[in-house]
PAZAPA-4460 file (N, C-alpha, C; in steps of 0.05 Angstrom, whole numbers, plus 32768, in hexadecimal, padded with zeros to 4 digits):
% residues 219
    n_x    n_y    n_z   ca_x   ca_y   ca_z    c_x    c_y    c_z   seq   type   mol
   85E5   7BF1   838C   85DA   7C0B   8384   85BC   7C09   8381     1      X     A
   85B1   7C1B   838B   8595   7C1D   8384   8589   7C39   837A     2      X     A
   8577   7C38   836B   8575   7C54   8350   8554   7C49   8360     3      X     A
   8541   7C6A   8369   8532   7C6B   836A   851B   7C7A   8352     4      X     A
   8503   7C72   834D   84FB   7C7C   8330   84DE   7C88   8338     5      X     A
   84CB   7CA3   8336   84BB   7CA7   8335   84AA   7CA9   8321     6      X     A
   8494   7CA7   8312   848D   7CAD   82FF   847B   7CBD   82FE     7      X     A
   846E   7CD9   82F1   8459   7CE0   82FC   8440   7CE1   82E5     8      X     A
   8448   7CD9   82CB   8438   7CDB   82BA   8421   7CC3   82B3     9      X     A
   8408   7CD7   82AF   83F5   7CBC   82B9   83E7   7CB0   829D    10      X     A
   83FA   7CB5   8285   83FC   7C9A   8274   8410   7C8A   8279    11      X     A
   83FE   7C72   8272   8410   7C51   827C   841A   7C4D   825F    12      X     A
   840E   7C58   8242   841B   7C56   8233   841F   7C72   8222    13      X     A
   8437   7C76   820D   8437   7C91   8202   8446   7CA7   820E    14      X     A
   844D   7C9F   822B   8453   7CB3   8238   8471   7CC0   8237    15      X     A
   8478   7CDE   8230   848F   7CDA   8228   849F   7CD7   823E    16      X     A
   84A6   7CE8   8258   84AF   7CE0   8274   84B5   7CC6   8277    17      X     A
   84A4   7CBB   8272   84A3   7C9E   8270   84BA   7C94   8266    18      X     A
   84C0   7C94   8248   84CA   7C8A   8237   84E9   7C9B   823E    19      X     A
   84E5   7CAF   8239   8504   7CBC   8240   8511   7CAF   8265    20      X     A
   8501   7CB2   8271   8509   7C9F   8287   8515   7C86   828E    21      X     A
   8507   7C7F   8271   8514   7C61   8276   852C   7C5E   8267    22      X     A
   853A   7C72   8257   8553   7C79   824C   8566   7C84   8263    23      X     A
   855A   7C90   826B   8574   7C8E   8283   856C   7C7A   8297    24      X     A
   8561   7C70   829A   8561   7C57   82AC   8573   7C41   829D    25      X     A
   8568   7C3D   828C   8578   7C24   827A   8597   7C2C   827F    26      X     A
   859D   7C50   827B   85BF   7C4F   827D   85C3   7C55   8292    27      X     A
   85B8   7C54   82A4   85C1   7C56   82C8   85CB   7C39   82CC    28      X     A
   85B5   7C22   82BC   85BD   7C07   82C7   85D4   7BFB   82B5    29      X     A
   85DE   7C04   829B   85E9   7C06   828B   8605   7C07   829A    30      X     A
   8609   7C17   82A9   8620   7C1A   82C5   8623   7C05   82D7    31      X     A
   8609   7C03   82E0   85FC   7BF7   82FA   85F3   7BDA   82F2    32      X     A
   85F8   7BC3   82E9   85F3   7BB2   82DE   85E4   7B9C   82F7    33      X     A
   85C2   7B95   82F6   85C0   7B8E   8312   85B4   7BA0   8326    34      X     A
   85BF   7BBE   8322   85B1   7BC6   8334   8590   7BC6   833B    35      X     A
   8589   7BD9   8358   856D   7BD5   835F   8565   7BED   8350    36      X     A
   854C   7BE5   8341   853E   7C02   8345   851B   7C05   8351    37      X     A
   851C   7C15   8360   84F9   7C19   8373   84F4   7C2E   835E    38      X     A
   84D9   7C1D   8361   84C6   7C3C   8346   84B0   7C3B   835D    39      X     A
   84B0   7C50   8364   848C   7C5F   8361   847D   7C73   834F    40      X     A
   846E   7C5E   834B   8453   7C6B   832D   844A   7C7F   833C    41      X     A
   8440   7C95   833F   8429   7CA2   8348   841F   7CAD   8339    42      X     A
   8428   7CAB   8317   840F   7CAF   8305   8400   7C96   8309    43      X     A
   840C   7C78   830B   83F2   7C74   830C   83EA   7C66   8323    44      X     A
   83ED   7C6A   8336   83F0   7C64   834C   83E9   7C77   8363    45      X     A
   83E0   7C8B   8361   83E1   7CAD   836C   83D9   7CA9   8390    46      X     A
   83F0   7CBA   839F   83E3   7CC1   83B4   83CC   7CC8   83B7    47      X     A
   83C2   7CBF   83D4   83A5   7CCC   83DC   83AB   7CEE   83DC    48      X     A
   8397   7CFA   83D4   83A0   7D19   83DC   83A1   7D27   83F2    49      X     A
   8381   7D10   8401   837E   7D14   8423   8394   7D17   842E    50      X     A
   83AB   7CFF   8428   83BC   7CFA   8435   83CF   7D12   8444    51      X     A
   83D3   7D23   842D   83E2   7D36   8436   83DE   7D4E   8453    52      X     A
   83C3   7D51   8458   83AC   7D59   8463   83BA   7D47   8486    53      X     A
   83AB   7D30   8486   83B7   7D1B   849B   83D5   7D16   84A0    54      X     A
   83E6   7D1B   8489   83FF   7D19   8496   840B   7D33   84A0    55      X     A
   8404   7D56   849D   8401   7D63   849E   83F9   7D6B   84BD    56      X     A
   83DD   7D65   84BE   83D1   7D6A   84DA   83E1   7D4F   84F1    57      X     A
   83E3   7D3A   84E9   83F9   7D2B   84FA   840B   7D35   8503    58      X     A
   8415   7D46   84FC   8434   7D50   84FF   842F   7D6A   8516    59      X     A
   8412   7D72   851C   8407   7D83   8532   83FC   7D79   8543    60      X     A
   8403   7D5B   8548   83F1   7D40   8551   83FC   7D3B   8568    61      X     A
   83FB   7D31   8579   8409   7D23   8591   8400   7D06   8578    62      X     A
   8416   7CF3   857A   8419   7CDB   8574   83FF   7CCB   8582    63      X     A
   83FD   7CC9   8599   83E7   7CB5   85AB   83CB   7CC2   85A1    64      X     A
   83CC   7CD9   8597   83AE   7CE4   858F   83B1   7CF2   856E    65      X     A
   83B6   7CE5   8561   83B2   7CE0   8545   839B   7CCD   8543    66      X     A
   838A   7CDD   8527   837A   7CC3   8521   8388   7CAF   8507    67      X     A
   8376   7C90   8503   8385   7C88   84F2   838E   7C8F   84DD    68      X     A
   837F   7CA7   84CD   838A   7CAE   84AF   83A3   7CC0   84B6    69      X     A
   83A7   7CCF   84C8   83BA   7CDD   84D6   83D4   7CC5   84D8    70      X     A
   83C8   7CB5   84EC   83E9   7C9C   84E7   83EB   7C95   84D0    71      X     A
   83DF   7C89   84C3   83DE   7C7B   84A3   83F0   7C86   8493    72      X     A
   83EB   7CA4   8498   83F8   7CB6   8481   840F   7CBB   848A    73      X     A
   841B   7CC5   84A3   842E   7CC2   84B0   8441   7CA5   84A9    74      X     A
   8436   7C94   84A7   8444   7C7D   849A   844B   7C74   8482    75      X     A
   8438   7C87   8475   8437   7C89   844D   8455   7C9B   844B    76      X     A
   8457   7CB3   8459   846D   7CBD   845A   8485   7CBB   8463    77      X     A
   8486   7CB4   847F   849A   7C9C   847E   84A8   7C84   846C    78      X     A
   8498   7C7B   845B   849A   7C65   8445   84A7   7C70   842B    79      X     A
   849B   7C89   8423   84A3   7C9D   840F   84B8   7CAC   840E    80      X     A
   84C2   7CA8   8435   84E2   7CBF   8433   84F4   7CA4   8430    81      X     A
   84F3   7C90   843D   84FB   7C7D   8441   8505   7C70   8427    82      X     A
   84FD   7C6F   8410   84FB   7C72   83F2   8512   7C7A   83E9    83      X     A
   8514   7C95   83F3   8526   7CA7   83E9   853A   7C9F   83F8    84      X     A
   8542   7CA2   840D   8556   7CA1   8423   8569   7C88   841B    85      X     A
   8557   7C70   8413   8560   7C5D   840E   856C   7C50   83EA    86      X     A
   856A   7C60   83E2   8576   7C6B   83CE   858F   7C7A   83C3    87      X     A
   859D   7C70   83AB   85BB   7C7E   83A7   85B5   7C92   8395    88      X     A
   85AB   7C94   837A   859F   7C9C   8371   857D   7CA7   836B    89      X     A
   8580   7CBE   835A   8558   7CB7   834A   8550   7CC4   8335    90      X     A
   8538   7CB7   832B   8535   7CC1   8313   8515   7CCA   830A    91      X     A
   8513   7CE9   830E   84F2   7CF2   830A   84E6   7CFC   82F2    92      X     A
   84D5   7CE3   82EA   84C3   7CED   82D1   84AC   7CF9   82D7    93      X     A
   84A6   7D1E   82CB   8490   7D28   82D7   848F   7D30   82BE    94      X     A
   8471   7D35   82B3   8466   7D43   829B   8457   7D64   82AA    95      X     A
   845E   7D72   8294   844B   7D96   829A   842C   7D8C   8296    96      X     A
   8423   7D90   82A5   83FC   7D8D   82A6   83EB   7DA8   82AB    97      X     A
   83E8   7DB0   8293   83D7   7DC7   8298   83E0   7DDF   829D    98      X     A
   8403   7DE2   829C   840B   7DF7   829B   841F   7DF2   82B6    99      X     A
   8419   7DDF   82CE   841E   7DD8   82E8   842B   7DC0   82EC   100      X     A
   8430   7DC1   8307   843B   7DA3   8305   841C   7D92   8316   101      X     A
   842B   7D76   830C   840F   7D5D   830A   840A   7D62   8325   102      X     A
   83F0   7D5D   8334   83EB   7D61   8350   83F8   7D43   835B   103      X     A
   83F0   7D35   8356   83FB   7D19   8359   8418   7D1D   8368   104      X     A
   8427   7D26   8352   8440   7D25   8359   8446   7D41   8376   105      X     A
   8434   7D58   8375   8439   7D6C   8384   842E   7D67   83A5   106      X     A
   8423   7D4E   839D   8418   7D41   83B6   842F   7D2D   83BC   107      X     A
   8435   7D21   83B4   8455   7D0C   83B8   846E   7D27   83CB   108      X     A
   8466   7D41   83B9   8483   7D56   83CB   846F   7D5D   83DC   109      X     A
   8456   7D63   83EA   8454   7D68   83FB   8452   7D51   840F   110      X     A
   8448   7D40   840C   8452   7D27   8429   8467   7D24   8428   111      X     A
   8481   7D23   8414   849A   7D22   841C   84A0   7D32   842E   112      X     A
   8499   7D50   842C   84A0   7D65   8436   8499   7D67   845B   113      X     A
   847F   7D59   845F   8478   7D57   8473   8495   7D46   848C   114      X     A
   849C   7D31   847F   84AF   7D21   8496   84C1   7D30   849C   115      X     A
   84C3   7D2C   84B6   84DC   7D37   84C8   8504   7D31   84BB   116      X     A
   8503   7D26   84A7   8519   7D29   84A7   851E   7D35   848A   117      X     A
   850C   7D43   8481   850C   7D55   8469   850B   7D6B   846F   118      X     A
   8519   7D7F   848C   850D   7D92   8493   850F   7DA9   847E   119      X     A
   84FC   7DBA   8481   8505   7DD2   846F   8513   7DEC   8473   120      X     A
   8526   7DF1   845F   8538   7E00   8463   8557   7DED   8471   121      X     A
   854D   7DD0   8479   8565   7DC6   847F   856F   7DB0   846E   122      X     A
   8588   7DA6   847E   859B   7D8D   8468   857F   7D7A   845E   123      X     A
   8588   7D75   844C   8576   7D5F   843E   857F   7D48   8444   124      X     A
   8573   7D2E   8447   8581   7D13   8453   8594   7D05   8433   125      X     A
   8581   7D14   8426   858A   7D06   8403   859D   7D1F   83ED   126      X     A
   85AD   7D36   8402   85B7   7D45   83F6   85D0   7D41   83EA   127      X     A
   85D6   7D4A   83CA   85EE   7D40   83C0   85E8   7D24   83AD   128      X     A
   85CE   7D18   83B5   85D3   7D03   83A3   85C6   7D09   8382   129      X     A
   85C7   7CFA   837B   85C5   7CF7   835A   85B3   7CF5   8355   130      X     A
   85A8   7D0A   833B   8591   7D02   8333   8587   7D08   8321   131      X     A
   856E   7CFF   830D   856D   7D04   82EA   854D   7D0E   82F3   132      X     A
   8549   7D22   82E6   8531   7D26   82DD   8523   7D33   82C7   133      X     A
   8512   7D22   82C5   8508   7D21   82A4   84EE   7D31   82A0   134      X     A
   84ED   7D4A   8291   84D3   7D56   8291   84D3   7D5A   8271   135      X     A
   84AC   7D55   8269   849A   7D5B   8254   848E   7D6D   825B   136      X     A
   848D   7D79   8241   847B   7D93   823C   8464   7D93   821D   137      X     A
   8455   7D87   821B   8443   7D8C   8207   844C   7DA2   81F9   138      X     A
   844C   7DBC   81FB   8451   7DCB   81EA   8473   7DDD   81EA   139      X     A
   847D   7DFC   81E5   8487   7E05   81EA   8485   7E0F   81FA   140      X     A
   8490   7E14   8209   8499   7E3A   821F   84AF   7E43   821D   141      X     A
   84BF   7E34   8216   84D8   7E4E   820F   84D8   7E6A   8205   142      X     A
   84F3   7E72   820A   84EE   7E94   820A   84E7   7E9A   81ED   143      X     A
   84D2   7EAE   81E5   84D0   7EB3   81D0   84AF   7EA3   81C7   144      X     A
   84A9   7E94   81C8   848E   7E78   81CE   8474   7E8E   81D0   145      X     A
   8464   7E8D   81CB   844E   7E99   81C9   8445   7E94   81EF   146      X     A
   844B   7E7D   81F8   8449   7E70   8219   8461   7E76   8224   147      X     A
   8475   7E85   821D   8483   7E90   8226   847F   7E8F   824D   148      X     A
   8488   7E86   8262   847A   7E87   8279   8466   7E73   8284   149      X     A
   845E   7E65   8273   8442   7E58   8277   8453   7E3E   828B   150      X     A
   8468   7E39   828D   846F   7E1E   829A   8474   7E27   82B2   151      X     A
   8460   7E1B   82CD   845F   7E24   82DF   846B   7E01   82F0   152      X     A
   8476   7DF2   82DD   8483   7DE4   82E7   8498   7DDA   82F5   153      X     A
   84A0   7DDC   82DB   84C2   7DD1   82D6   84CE   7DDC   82EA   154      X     A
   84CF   7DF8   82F7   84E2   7E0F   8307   84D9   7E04   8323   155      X     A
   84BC   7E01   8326   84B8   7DEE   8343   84CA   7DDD   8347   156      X     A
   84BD   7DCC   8336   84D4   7DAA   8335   84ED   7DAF   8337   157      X     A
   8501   7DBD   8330   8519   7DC3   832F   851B   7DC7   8349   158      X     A
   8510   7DE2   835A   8510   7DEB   836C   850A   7DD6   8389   159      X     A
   84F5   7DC4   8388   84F2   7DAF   8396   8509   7D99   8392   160      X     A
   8519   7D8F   8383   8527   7D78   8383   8540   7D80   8385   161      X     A
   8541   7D96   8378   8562   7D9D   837A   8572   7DB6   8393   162      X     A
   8556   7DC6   839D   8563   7DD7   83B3   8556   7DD3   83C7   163      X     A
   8534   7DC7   83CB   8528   7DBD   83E6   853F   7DA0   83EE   164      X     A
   8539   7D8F   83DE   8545   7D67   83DD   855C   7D70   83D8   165      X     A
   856B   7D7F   83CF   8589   7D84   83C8   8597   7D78   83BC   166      X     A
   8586   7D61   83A4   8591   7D4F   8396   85A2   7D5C   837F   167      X     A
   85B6   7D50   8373   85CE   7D5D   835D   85BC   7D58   8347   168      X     A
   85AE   7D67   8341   8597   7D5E   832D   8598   7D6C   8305   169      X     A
   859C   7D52   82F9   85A0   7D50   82E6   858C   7D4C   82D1   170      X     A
   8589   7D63   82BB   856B   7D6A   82B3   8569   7D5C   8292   171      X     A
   8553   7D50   8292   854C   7D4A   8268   8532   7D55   8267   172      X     A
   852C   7D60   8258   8516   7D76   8255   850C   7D6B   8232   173      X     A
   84F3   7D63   8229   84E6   7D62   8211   84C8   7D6A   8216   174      X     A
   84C9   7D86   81FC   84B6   7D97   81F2   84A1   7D8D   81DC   175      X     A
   848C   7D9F   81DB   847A   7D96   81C3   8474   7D7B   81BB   176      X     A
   8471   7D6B   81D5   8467   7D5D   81D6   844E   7D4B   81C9   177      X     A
   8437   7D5F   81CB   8422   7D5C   81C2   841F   7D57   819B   178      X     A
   8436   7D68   8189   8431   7D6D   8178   842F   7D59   8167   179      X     A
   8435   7D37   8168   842A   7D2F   815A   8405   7D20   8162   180      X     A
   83FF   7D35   816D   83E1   7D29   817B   83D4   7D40   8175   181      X     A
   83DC   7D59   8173   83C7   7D72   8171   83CC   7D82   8156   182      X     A
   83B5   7D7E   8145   83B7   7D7F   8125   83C1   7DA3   8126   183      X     A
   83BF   7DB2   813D   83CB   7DD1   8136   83E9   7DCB   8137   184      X     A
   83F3   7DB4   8142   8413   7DB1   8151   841E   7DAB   8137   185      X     A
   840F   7D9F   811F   841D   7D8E   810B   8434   7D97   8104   186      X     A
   8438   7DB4   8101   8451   7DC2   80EF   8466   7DBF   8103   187      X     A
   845C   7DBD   8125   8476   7DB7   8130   8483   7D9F   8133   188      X     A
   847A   7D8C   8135   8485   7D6A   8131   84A7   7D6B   812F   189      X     A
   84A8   7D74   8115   84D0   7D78   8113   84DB   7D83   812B   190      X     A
   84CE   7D8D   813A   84D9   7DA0   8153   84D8   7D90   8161   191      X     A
   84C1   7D7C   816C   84BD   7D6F   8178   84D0   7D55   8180   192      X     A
   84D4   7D4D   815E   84E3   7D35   8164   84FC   7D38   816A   193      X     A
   8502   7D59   8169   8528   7D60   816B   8525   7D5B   8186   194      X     A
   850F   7D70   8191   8513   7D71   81AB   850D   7D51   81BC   195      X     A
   8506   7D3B   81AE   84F7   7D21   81BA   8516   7D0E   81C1   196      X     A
   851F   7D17   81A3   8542   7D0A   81A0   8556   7D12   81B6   197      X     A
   8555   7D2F   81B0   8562   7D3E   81C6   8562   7D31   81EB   198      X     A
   8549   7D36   81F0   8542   7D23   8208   8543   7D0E   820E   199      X     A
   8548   7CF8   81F8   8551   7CD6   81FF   8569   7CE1   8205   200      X     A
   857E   7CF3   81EF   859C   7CF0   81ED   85A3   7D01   820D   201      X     A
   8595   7D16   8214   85A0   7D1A   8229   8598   7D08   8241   202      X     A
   8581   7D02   8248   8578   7CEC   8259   8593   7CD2   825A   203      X     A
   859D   7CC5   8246   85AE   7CAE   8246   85C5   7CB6   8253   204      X     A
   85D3   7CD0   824F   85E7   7CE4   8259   85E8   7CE5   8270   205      X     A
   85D2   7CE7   8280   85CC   7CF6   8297   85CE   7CE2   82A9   206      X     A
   85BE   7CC1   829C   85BE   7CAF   82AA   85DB   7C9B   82B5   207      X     A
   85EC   7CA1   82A1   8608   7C8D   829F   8617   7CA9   82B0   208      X     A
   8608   7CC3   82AB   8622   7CD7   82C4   861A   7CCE   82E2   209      X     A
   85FF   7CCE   82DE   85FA   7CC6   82FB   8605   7CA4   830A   210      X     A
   860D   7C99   8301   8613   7C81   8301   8630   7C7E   8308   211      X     A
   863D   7C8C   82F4   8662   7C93   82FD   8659   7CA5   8317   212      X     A
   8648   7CB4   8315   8650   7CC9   8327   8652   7CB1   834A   213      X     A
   863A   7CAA   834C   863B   7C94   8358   8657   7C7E   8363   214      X     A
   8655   7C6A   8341   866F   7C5F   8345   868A   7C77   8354   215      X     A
   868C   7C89   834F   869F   7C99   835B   869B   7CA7   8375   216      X     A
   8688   7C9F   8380   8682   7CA7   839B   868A   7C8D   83AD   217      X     A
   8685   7C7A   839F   8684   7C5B   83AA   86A7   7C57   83AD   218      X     A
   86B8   7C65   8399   86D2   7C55   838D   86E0   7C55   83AE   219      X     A
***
């Protein structure tokens, strides 16, 4: 079995994605005793942004008249579907940045998006399989939230992994994030940590479902 892992948050420490990630990872392998897992950082590790640009105009290229950043990138993407493809499971830690999702990571779906065997609107090569993903939010948006709306994330991400990639995608979501760091957040902390708890306990859930789900595809 092999569990593929992205990360997109660009603390190496502190990070909560991070940390909830590695709770369902621990119970994916918790199943999976031994198994592989491939991580790509691109918090800290980040695609070129060019890239997207060159693998993009490649794809309007005759192959013999590409220049090198055109092949290069064409091969970065290749490498990146290849990732996936080669994979049983996965598991994506993305944090809300600014209201959006991280460019880093929005640059990882658009060179995915570029290869030929991700067409759009068609089968996905990785459709049906399993998958956890883990999103932070510094503050609230839920209904009712003064930011009510403000998450111009999360609904992307959903929308990209689970009906572009057509993965069976299984969600842990932790809010208010920030509040023990931003002296206005202080009164929310208790909220915080329900919602911090909340997110390990469903993260561990999500990771041992995906795992049977697996083992029972295998049986």
């Amino acid at each position: 079995m092999k569990l593929f892992r992205l990360d997109a948050s660009i603390r190496p420490t502190g990070s909560v994605t991070r940390t909830v990630a590695d709770t369902a990872q621990d119970a994916w392998l918790s199943e999976h005793p031994g198994a592989t897992v491939v991580r790509r950082d691109i918090g800290a590790h980040p695609l070129l942004t060019t890239s997207w640009i060159s693998a993009f105009t490649a794809g309007m290229t005759p192959a013999d008249a590409r220049t090198p950043e055109q092949a290069e990138a064409v091969a970065l993407v290749a490498g990146l579907v290849d990732e996936l493809v080669d994979a049983d499971a996965y598991l994506f830690a993305v944090p809300l940045y600014n209201f959006g999702v991280p460019q880093h990571f929005k640059g990882w779906v658009d060179l995915v998006l570029t290869d030929s065997r991700v067409p759009s609107g068609g089968p996905s090569p990785v459709a049906g399989r399993p998958a956890v993903l883990v999103l932070a939010r510094g503050g609230g948006y839920g209904a009712g939230t003064p930011r009510e709306g403000w998450d111009h994330a999360s609904p992307y991400i959903k929308r990209i992994l689970g009906d572009v990639l057509q993965l069976d995608l299984h969600v842990a979501e932790a809010e208010l994030t920030l509040a023990p760091v931003v002296p206005a957040m202080e009164s929310l902390v208790p909220l915080y940590e329900q919602s911090l708890a909340a997110a390990h306990l469903t993260a561990a859930g999500h990771g041992r479902e995906v795992a049977r789900l697996l083992r029972g595809q295998a049986a």
